[in-house]
N, C-alpha and C positions, 0 to 999 in steps of 0.2 A: 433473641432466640426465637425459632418460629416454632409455633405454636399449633394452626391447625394445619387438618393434611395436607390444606391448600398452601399453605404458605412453605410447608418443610418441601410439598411435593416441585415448588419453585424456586427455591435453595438448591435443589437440586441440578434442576434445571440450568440456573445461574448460572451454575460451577463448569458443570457442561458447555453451554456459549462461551464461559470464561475462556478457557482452553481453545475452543476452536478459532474465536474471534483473536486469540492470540498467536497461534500460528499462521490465519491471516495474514496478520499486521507485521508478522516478522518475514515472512515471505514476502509480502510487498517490499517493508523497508531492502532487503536482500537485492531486488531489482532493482530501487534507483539508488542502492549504494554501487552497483554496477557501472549506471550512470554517469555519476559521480567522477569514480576512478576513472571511466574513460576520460571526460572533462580535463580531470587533472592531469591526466597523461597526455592530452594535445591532441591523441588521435580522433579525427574525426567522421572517420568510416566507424570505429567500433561504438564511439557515440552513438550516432545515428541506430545503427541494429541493436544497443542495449535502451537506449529509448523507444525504439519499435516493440523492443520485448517487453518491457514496461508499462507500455501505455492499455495494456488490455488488462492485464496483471489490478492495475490501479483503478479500472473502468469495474473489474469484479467485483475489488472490494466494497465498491461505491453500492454495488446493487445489494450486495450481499450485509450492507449495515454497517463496516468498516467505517468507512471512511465519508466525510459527507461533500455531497457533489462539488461544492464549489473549493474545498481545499486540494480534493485532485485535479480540478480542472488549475486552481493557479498552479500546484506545484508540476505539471505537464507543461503550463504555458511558461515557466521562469524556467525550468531546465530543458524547453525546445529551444528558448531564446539564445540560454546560455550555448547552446549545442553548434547555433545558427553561426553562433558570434565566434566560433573555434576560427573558422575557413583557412 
């Protein structure tokens, strides 16, 4: 339990990033499940523009403390491959 002001005053705070870095993270996941479903549905025009919408999407998170650079960079570079490899 915290104790001084400094520590309840960052409890607080916590709970606060808690929340926001979790709407983040579910808003990201939302775009490459997007992704995704195009993949598995074979179309590869709506791949292409649900990876296009995505990749900025996942670039924010990265800045904003989400996500750390090198897991968006592979999961961009394994679902462009996968996108590549529809034709």
């Amino acid at each position: 339990m915290a104790n001084t002001p400094q520590s309840k005053k960052r409890a607080r705070q916590n709970t606060s990033r808690l929340a926001v870095n979790k709407a983040r993270r579910s808003r990201i996941r939302t775009y490459l499940r997007k992704v995704e479903e195009a993949i598995a549905s074979g179309d590869k025009d709506a791949a292409m523009a649900a990876l296009r919408a995505a990749q900025p999407e996942l670039m924010r998170g990265v800045s904003k403390g989400v996500f750390h650079k090198n897991t968006a960079s592979r999961k961009m570079s394994r679902l462009s491959s996968r996108v590549k490899a529809l034709g």
